[in-house]
VOBA-1610 file (N, C-alpha, C; in pm, whole numbers, padded with zeros to 5 digits, always signed):
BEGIN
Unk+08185+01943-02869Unk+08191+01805-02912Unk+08187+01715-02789Unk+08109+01587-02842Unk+08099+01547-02693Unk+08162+01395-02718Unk+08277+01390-02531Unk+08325+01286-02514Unk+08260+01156-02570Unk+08372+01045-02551Unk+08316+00894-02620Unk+08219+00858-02434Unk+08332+00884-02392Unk+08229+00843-02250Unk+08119+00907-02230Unk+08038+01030-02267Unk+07934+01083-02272Unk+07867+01007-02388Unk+07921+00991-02463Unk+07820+00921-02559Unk+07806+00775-02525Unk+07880+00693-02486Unk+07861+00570-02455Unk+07723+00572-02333Unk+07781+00693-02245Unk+07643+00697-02170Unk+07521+00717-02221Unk+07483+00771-02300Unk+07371+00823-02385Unk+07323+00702-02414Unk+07397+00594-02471Unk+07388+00485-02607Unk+07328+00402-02448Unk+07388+00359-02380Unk+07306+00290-02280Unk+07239+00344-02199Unk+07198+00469-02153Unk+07090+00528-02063Unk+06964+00484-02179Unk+06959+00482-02330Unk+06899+00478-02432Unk+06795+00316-02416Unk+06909+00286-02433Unk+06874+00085-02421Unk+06800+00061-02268Unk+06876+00136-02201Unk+06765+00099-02014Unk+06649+00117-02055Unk+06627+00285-02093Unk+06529+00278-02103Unk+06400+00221-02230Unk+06471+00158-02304Unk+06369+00065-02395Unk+06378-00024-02383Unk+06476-00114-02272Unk+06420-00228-02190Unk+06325-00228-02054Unk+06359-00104-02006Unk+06197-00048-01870Unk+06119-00044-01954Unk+06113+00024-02121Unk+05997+00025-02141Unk+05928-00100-02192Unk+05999-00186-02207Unk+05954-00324-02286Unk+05907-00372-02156Unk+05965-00362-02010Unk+05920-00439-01931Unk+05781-00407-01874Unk+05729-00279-01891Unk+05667-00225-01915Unk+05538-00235-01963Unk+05573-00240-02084Unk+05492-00289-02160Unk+05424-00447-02139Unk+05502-00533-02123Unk+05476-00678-02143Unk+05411-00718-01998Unk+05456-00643-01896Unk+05344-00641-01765Unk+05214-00611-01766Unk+05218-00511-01827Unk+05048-00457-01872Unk+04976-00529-01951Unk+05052-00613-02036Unk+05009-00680-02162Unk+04962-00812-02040Unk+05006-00876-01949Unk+05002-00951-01881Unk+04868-00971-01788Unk+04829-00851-01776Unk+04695-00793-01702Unk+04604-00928-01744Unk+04534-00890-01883Unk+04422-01000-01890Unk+04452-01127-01893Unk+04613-01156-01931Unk+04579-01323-01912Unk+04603-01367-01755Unk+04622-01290-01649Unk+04595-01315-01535Unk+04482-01313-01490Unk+04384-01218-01552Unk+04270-01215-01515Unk+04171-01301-01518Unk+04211-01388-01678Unk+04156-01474-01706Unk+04128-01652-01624Unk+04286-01594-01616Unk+04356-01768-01512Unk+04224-01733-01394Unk+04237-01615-01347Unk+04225-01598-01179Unk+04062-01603-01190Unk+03969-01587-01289Unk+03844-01631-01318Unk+03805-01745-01305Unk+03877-01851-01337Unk+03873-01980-01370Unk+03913-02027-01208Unk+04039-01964-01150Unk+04026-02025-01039Unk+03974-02019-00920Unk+03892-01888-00914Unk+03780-01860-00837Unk+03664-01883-00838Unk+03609-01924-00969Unk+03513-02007-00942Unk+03506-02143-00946Unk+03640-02206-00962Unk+03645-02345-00968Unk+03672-02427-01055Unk+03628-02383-01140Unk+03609-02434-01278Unk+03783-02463-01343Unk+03681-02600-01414Unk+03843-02660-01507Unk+03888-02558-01615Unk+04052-02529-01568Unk+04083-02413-01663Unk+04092-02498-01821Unk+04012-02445-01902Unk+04037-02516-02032Unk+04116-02412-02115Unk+04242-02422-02170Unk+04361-02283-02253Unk+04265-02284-02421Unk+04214-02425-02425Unk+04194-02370-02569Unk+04029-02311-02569Unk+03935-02295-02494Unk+03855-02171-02454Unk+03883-02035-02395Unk+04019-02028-02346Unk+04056-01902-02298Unk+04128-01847-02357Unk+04150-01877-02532Unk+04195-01808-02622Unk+04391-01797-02574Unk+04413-01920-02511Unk+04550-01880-02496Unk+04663-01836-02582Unk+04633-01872-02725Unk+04727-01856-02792Unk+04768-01671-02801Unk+04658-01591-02812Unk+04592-01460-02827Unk+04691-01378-02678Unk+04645-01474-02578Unk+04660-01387-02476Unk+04864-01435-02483Unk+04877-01504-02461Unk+05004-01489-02425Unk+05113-01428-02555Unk+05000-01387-02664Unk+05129-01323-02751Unk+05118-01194-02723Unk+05000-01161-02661Unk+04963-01004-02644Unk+05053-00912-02494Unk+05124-00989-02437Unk+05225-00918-02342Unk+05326-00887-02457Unk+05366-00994-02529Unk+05534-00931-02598Unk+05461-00890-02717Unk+05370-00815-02762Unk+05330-00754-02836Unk+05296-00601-02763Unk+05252-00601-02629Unk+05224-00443-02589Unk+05400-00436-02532Unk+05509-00533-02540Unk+05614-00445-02490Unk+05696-00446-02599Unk+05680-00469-02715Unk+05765-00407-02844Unk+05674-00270-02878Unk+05576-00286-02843Unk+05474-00139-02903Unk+05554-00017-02783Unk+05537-00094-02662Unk+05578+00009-02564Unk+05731+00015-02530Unk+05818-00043-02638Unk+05954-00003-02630Unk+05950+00079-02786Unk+05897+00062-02865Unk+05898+00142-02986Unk+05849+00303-02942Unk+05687+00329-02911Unk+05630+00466-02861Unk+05702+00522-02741Unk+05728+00441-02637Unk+05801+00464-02524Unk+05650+00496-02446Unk+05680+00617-02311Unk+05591+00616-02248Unk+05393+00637-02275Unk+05402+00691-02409Unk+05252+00712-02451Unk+05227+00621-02469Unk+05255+00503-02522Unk+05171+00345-02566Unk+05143+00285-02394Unk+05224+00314-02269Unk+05186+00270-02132Unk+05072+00382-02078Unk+05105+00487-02104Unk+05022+00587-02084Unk+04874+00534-02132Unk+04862+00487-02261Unk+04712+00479-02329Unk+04708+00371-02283Unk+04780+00243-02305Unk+04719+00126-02224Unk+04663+00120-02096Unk+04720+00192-01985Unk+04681+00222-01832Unk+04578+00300-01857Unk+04527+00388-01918Unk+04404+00426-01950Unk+04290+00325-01971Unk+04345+00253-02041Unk+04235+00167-02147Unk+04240+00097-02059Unk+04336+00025-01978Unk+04277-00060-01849Unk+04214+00003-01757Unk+04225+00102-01692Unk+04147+00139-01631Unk+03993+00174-01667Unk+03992+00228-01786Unk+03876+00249-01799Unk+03810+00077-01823Unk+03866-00014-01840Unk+03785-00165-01831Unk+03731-00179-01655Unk+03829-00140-01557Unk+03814-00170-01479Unk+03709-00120-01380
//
């Protein structure tokens, strides 16, 4: 039978890690709307948000880090794939 202090550890080693993985997640999710900004400001051009689909991009970080605190490491795993293979 296992101690309350072993289990209390469990219960929060648990939560770290589905907040690394949320952070995780929502960094990666972060990828294209940086990419997007950093398009706009390299070539000069007036950043316009409602042509760069802002609404889309900025829900799509806290959308890949609830996916990637739910799956845990396979939803970062396939996303870092899938970015890479864009890249």
């Amino acid at each position: 039978m296992e101690s309350k202090d072993q289990i209390a550890q469990d219960q929060n080693s648990g939560l770290s890690r589905i907040s690394w993985n949320f952070s995780a997640g929502a960094l990666l999710g972060l990828v294209p709307l940086l990419l997007s900004v950093a398009y706009y400001v390299f070539l000069g051009d007036h950043l316009d948000w409602n042509t760069l689909g802002a609404k889309s991009l900025v829900v799509l970080p806290f959308i890949c880090g609830v996916l990637s605190a739910a799956f845990g490491k396979r939803f970062v795993s396939v996303l870092g794939h899938f970015l890479s293979y864009l890249g």
